[in-house]
C-alpha positions as CSV (number, residue, x, y, z in Angstrom):
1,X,0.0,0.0,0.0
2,X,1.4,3.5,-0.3
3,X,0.6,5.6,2.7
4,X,0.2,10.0,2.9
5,X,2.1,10.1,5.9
6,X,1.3,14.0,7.3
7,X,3.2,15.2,10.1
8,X,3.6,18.1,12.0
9,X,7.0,20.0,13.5
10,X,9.1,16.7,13.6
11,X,9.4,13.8,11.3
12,X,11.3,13.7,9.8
13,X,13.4,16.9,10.3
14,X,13.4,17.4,14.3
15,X,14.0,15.0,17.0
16,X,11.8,14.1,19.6
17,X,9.3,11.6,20.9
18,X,6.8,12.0,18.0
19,X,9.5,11.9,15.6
20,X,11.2,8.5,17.2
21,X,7.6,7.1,17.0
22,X,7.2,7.9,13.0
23,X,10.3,6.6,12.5
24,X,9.8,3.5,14.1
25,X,6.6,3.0,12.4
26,X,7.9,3.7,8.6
27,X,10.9,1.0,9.3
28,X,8.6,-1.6,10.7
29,X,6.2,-1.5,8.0
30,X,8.5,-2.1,5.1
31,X,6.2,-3.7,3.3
32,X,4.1,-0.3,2.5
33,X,5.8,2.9,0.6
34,X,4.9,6.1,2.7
35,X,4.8,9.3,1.3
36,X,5.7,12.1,4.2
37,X,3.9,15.3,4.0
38,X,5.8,17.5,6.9
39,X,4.1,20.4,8.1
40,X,6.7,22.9,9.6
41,X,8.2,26.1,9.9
42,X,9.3,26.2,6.3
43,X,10.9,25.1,3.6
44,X,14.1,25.5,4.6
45,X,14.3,22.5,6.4
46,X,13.9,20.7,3.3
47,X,16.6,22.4,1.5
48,X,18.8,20.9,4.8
49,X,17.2,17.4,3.9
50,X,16.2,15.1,6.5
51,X,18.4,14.9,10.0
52,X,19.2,11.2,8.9
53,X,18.8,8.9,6.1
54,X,15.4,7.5,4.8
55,X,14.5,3.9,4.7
56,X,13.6,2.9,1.3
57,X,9.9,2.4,1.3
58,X,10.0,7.0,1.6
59,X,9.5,7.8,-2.0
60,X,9.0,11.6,-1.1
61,X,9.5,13.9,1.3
62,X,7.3,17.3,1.1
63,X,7.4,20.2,3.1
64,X,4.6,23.2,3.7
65,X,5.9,26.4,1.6
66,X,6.1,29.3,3.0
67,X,3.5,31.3,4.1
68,X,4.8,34.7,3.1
69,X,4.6,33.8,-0.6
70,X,3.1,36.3,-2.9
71,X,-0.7,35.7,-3.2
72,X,-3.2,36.0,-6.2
73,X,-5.6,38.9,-6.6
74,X,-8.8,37.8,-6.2
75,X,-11.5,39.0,-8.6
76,X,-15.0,40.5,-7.4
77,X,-16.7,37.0,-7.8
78,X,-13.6,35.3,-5.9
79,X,-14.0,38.0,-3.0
80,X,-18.1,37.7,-3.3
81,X,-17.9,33.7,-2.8
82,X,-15.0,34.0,0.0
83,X,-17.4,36.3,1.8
84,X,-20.5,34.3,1.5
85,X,-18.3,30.8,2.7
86,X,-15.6,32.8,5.6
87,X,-19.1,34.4,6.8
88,X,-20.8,30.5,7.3
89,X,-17.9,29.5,8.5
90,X,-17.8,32.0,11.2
91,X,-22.4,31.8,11.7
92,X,-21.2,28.0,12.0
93,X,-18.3,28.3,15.0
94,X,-19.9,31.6,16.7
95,X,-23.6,30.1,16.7
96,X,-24.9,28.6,20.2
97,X,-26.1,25.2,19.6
98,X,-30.0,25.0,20.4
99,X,-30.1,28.9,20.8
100,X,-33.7,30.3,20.4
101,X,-32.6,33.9,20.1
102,X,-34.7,34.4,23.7
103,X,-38.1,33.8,22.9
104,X,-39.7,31.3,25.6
105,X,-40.9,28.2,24.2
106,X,-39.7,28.6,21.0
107,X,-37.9,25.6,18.9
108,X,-33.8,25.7,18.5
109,X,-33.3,26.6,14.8
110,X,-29.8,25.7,15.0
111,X,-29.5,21.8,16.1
112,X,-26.0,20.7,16.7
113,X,-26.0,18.3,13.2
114,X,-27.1,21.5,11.3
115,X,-24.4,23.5,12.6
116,X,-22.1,20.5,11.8
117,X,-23.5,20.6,8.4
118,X,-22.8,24.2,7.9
119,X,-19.7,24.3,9.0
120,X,-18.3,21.4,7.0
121,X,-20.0,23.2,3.7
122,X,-18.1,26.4,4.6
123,X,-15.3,24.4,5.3
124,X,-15.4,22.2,1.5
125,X,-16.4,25.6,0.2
126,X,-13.2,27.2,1.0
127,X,-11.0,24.7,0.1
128,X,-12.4,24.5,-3.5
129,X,-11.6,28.3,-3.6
130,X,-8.2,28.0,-2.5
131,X,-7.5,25.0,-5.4
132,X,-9.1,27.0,-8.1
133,X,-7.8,30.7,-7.8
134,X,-4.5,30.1,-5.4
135,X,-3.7,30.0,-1.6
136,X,-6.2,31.3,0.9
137,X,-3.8,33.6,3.5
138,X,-4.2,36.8,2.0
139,X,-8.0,36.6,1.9
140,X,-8.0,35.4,5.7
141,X,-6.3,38.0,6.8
142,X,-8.2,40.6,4.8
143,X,-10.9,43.4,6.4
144,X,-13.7,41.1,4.5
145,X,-13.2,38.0,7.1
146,X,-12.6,40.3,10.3
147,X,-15.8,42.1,8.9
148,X,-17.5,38.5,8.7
149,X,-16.6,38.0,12.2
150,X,-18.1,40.7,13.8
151,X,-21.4,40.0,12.4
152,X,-21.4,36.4,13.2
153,X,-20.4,37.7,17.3
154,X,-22.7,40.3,17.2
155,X,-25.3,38.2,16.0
156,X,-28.5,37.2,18.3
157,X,-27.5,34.2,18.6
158,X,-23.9,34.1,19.0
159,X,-21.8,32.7,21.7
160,X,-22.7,34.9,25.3
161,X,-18.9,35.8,25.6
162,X,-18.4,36.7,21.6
163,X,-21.0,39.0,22.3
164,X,-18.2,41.4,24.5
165,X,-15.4,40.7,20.9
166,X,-13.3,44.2,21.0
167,X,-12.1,44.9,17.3
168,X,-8.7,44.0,18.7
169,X,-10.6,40.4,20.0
170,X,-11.7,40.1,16.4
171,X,-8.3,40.4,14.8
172,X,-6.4,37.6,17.3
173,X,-9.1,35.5,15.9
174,X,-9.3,36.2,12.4
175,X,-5.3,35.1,13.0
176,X,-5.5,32.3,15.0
177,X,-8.0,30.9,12.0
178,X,-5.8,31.8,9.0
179,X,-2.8,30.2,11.1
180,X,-5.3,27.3,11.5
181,X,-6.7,27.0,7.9
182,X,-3.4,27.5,6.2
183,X,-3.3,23.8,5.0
184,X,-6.4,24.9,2.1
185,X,-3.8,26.9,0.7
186,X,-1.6,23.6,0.1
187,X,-1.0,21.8,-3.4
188,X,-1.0,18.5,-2.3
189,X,-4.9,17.7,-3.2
190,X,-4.0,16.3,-6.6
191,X,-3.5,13.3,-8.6
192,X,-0.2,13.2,-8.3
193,X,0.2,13.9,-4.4
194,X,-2.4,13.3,-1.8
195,X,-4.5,11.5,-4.3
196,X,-2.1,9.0,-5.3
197,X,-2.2,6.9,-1.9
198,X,-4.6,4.6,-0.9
199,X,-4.4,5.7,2.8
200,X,-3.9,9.1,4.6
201,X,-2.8,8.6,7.7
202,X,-2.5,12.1,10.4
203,X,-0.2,11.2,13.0
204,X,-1.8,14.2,15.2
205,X,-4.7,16.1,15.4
206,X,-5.1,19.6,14.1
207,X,-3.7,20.4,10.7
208,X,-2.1,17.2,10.0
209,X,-5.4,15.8,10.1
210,X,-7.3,18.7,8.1
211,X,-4.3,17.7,5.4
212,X,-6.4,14.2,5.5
213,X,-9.7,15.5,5.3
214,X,-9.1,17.5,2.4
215,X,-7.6,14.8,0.7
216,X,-10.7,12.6,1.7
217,X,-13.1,15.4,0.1
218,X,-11.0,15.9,-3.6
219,X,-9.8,12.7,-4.3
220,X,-11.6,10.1,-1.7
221,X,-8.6,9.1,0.0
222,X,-9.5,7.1,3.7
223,X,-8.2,8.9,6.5
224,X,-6.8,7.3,9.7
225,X,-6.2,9.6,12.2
226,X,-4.0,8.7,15.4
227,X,-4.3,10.9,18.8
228,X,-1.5,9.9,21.5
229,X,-2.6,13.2,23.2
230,X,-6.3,14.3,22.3
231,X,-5.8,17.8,19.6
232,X,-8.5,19.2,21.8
233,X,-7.8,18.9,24.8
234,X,-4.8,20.3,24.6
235,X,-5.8,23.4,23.0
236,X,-8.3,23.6,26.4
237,X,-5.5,22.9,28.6
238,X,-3.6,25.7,27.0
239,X,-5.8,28.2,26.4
240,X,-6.4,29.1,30.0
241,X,-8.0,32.7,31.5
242,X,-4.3,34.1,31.4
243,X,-3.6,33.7,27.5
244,X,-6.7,35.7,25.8
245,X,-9.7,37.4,26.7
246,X,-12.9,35.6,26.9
247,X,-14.6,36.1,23.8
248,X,-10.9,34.6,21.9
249,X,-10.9,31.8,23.7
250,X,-15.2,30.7,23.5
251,X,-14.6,31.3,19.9
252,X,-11.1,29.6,19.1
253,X,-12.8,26.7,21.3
254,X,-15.9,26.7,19.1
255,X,-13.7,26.6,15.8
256,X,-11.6,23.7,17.5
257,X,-14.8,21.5,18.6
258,X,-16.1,21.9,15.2
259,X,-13.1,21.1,13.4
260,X,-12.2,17.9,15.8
261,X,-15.9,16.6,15.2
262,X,-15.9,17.0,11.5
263,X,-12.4,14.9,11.3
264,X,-13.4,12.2,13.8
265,X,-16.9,12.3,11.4
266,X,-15.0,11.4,8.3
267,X,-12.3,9.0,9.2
268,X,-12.3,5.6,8.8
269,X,-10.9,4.9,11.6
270,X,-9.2,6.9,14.6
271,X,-6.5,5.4,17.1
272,X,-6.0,6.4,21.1
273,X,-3.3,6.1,23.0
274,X,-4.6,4.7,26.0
275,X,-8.4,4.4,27.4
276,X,-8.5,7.7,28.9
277,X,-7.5,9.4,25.3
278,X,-10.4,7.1,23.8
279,X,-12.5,8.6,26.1
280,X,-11.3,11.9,25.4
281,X,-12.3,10.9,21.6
282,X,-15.7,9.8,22.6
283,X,-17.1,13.2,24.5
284,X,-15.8,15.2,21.2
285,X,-17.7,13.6,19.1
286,X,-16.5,10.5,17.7
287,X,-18.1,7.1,17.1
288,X,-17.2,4.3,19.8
289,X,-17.1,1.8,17.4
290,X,-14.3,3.5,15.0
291,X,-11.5,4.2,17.8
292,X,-8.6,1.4,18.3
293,X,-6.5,2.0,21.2
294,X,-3.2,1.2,20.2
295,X,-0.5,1.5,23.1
296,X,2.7,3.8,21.8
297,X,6.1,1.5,21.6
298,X,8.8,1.5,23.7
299,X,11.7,-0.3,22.3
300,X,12.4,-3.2,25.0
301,X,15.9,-4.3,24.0
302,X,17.1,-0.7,26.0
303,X,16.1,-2.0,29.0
304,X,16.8,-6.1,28.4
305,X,19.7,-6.1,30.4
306,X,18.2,-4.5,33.9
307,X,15.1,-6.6,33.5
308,X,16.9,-9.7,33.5
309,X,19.6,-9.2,36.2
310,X,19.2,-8.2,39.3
311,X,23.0,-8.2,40.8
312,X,23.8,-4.5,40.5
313,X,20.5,-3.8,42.3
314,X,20.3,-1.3,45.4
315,X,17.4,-2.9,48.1
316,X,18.1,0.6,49.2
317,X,17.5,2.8,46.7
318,X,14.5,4.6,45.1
319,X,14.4,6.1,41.3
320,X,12.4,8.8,39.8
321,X,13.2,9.6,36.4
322,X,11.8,12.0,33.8
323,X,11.7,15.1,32.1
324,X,11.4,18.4,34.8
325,X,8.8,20.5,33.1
326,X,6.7,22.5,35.8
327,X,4.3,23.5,33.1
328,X,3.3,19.5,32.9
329,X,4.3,18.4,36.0
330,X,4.1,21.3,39.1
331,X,4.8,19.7,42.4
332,X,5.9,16.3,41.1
333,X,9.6,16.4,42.2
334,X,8.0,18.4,45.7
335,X,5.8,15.5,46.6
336,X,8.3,13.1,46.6
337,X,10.5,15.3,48.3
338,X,8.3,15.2,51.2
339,X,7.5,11.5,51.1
340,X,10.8,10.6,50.8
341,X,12.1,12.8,54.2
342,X,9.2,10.2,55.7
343,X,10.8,6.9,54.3
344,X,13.9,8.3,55.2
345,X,12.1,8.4,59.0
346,X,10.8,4.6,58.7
347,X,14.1,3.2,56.4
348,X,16.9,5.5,57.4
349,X,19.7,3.8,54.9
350,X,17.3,4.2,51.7
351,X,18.8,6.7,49.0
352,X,16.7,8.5,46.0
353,X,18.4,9.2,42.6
354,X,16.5,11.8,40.8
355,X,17.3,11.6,36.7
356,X,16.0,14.3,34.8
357,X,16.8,17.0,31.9
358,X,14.9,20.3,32.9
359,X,12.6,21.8,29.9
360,X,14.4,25.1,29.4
361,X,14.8,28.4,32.0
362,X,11.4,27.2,34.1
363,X,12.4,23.2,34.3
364,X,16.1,24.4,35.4
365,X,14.5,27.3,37.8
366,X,12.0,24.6,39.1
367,X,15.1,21.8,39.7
368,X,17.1,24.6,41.0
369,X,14.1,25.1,43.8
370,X,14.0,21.0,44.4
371,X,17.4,21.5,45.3
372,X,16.9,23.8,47.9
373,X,14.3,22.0,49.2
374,X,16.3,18.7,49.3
375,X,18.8,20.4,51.2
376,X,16.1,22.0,53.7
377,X,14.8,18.8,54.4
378,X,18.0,17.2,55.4
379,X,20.3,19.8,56.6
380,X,22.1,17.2,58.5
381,X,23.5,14.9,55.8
382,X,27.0,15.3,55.2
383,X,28.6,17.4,52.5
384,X,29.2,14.6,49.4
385,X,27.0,11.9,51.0
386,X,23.7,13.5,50.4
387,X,20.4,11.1,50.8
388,X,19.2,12.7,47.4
389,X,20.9,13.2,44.2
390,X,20.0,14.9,41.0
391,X,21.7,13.6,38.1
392,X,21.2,14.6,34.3
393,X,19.6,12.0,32.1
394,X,22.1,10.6,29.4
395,X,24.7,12.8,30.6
396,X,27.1,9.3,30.7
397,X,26.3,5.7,30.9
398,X,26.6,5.8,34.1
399,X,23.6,8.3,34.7
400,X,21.4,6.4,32.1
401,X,18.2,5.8,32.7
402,X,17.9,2.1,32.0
403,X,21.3,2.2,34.2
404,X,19.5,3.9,36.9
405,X,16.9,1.3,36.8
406,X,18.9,-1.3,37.0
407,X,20.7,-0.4,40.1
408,X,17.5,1.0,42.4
409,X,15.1,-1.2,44.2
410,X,11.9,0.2,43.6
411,X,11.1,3.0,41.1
412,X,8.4,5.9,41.9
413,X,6.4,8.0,39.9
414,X,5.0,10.7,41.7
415,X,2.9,12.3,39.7
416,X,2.9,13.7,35.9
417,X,1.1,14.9,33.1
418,X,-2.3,13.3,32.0
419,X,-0.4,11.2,29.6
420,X,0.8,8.3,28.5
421,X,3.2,7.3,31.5
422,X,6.2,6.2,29.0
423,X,8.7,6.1,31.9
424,X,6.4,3.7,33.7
425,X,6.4,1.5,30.7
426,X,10.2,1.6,31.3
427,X,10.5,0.6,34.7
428,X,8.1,-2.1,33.5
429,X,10.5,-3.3,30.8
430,X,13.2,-3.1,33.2
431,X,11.7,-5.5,35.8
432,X,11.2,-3.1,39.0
433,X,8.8,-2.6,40.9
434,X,6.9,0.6,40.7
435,X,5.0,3.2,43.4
436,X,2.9,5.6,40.6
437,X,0.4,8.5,41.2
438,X,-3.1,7.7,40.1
439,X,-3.0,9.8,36.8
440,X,-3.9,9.6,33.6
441,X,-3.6,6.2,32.0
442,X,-1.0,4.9,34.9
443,X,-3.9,2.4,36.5
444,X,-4.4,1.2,32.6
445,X,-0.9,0.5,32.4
446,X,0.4,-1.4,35.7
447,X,-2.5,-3.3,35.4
448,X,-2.0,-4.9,39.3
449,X,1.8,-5.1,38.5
450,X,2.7,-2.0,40.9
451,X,1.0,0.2,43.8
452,X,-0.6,3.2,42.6
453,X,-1.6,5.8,45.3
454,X,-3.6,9.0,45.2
455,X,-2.1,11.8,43.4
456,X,-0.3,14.9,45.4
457,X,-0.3,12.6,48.6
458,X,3.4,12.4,50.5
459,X,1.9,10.1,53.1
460,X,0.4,7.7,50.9
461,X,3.5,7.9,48.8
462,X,6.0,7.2,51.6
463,X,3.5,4.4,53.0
464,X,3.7,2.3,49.5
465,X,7.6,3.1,49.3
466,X,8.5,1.7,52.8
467,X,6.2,-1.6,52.0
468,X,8.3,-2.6,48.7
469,X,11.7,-1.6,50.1
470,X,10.3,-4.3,53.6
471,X,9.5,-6.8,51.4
472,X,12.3,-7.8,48.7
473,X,10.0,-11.2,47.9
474,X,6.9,-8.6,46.4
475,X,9.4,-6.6,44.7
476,X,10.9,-9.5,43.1
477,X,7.2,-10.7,42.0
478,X,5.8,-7.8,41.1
479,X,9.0,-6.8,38.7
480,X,8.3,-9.8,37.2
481,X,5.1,-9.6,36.2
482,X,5.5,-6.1,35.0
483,X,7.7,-6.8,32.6
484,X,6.1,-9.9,31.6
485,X,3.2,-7.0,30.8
486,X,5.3,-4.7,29.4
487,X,6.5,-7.3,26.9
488,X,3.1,-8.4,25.9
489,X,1.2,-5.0,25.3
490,X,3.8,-2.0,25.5
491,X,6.7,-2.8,22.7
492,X,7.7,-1.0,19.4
493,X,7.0,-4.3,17.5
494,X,3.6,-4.5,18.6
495,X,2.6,-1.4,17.6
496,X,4.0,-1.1,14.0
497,X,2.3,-4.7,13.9
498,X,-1.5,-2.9,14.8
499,X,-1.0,-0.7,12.5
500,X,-0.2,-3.1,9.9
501,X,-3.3,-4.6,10.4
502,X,-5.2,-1.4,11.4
503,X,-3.8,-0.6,6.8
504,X,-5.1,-3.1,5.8
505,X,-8.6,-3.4,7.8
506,X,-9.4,0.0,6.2
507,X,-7.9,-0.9,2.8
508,X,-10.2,-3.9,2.3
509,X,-13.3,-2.4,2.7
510,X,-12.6,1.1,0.7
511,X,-13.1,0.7,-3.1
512,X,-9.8,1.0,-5.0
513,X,-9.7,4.5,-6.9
514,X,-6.6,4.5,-8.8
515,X,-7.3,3.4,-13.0
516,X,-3.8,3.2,-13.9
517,X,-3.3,-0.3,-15.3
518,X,0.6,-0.6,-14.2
519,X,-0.1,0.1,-10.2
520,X,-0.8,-2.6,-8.0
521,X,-4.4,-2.5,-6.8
522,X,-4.6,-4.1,-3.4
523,X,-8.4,-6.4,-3.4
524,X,-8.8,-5.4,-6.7
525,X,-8.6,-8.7,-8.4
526,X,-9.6,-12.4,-7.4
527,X,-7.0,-14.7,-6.0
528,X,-7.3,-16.9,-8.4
529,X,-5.9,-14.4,-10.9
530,X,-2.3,-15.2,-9.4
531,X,-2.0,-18.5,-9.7
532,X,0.5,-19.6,-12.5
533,X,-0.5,-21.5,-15.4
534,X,-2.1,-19.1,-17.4
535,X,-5.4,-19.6,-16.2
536,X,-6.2,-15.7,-16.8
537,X,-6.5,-14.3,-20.4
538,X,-3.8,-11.6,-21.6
539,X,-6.2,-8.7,-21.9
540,X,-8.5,-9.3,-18.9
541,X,-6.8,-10.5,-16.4
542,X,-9.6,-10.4,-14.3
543,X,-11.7,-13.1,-16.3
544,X,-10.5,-16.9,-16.6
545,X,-9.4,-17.8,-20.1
546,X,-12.4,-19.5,-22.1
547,X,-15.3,-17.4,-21.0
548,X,-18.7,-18.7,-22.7
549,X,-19.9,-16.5,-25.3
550,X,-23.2,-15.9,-23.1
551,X,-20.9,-14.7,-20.4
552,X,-19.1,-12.7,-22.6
553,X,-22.5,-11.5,-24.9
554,X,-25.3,-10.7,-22.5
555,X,-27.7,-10.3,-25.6
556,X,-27.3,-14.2,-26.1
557,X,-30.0,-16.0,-24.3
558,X,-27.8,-18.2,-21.4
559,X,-30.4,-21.1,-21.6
560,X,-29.9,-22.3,-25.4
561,X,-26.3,-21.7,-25.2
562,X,-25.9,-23.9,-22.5
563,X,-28.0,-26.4,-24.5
């Protein structure tokens, strides 16, 4: 099959977590040819080519051009039909669903599916401009869509808080949407792009996935979309009271919901990270029945050694190890601070080894305060034999992490973002046992393999710590069967394999769209047709050599030939 792989700010440019997961998926699945599609920051990443080399099954690479490129002038019956689709667009997002404009009694005129339905024709609508008469960013930007939003806030209808839109409201909007509908102004809708694979598959929400839809809507390419961390959500998370005023935000929020619900509408299928993503999924719109969950990989032969060998182990030690981002994760590091001066009370010989690389000026500031509590918690330790150390992750093999898990007794997670808990899945892989926070997908995960305790509570912390580190029997047994979990549900090779399977569940029940005779058309012809033997004929191959005439000739009556 050849896949539309779309991407956005990483693969394969720019390292990172989303970029080693594309990777990993593109060299398991050699079988399939992926196109990339890489939405960035420009094009001059791909004059730099990729930051290493391609497997073979990439044909292409393409990058986003630049969005200061010179755009067309539109004529008056371009600007008329821009107006008349920007300004459903914007009655479609700034529109209260089931408002009756404040008469008592009266019937909602606007029903959730007809706002849907509006939207998604404004949407189409604007696209088709863009492919006929050029990119889309000029007119977004113009006085005729700002215009457009102000009557669609001021309307009676409208959103309470778009209602209070200042003029200087209107234009953080109008360039929040251009900066969100820049991928209509993209050429890669055609025959010989988009519309040349059998499946579009959106690694992310947002534009990588409005890449997909588009595709869907010119050339009827099925879109897969795959959500590790839901697209909307995060724009909730991050759009709190501090970033805009109120009318931005219930409008940008509007435009998200409506955008999230009309991708999860039309693809085939959707993928979760974990349950509580799927559930995520679910309350924005999509159907139950089209979400997989499909854990992310962790690739288990990093941590083979630690989980089969327990000889350098500490019966003394505790590990925490992760990134130090406050903006994710306030008051992780602090928690186990506290707990840890109580194990230290109940197991005075136990040590902690804190690993972690702090995300920029706030994660060093932030360690940098961890520090000073660490040292206020235990003013008497003695200079160079400190209970607690902070090491940097990968800084040398000796401060690795799978290292680090090797040599501790139990490992702790103390808290953390809403996530996917990938360093759990680590200490699983490794064979430890774990103490985790009860957050996000972390009960999913350990499954009964590790103590989990309520979230932001030292005393329950401590209490599970000094159990495991009492009790080197449990440890062993629970180490074992988390890494007997691990190796079942949480590897790299298991999930390139779901997504194998995951291609070609959606491929055999999409018709085949591509008429080119010298392509390979997956289900397109009967089995039979590739046996050898020349049991086909040379110019249908679909048809078995000596077809009767009355097969061949509907006009001759079946019965007398057969006579």
């Amino acid at each position: 099959m050849r896949i539309g792989l779309l991407t956005e700010g990483g693969y394969p440019y720019v390292s990172g977590d989303a970029a080693l997961w594309c990777e990993r998926l593109v060299r398991g699945l050699e079988q399939h040819e992926f196109d990339v599609y890489a939405l960035g920051p420009g094009p001059h990443q791909e004059a730099g080519g990729p930051r290493a080399p391609l497997p073979p099954q990439v044909r292409r690479v393409r990058t986003a051009p630049p969005w200061t490129a010179e755009e067309p002038t539109y004529g008056r019956r371009a600007r008329r039909r821009f107006a008349e689709c920007y300004e459903e667009l914007a009655g479609a997002v700034c529109t209260r669903a089931g408002a009756t404009g404040g008469v008592p009694g009266a019937k909602a005129p606007e029903e959730p599916g007809g706002l849907a339905d509006r939207f998604g024709s404004a949407l189409y609508g604007l696209a088709e401009l863009a492919r006929e008469k050029g990119g889309l960013v000029g007119a977004l930007r113009s006085d005729i869509a700002v215009r457009a939003l102000e009557r669609a806030c001021r309307a009676p209808r409208a959103l309470c808080a778009a209602h209070e839109a200042r003029v200087s409201d209107l234009l953080t909007i109008a360039a929040h949407l251009e900066r969100a509908l820049r991928p209509l102004s993209l050429d890669w809708y055609d025959d010989d792009a988009l519309g040349a694979a059998d499946l579009c598959h959106a690694t992310t929400g947002g534009p990588p996935a409005l890449c997909g839809l588009l595709a869907r809507h010119f050339c009827g390419v099925p879109l897969l979309v795959t959500e590790y961390a839901v697209h909307l959500r995060t724009h909730y998370l991050t759009s709190g009271p501090h970033t805009a005023a109120p009318a931005v935000r219930a409008v940008l929020a509007a435009f998200h919901g409506r955008l999230t619900a009309e991708v999860y509408r039309a693809a085939e299928l959707l993928t979760a990270g974990d349950a509580h993503a799927r559930r995520w999924q679910e309350r924005c719109g999509a159907d139950r029945a089209r979400i997989r969950v499909v854990y992310p990989g962790t690739a288990a032969e990093r941590f083979a050694e630690a989980g089969e060998t327990a000889l350098r182990t500490d019966p003394d030690t505790l590990v925490w190890a992760g990134p130090v981002d406050p903006g994710k994760d306030l008051g992780t590091l602090e928690t186990l601070l506290y707990a840890f001066a109580e194990v230290r009370r109940e197991e005075p010989k136990t040590r902690l080894r804190v690993l972690g690389t702090p995300a920029g000026t706030e994660g060093a500031a932030y360690l940098g305060h961890c520090r000073t509590l660490a040292a206020r918690l235990f003013p008497d330790a003695a200079e160079g034999d400190h209970p607690v150390s902070f090491e940097e992750t990968g800084s040398s093999e000796e401060t690795g992490v799978s290292d680090a898990y090797a040599a501790g007794a139990v490992v702790v997670l103390s808290g953390g973002a809403e996530g996917f808990p990938a360093g759990l899945v680590e200490a699983m892989l490794s064979g430890r046992a774990t103490v985790s926070a009860d957050v996000g997908a972390v009960a999913e995960v350990i499954g009964g393999t590790g103590l989990v305790v309520p979230p932001h509570d030292p005393g329950a912390l401590a209490e599970a710590c000094v159990a495991l580190l009492r009790d080197p029997g449990r440890r062993a047994r629970l180490g074992a069967a988390a890494r007997a979990r691990a190796l079942e549900l949480f590897t790299a090779e298991r999930n390139t394999m779901a997504f194998h399977g995951i291609y070609l569940e959606i491929a055999s029940r999409c018709p085949v769209r591509r008429a080119a005779r010298d392509e390979p058309r997956p289900f397109a012809a009967p089995a039979e047709s590739l046996v050898p033997g020349h049991l086909t004929g040379p110019e249908d191959r679909s048809m078995p050599r000596g077809v009767p005439a009355w097969a061949a000739d509907s006009t001759q009556p079946p019965v007398e030939e057969a006579r």
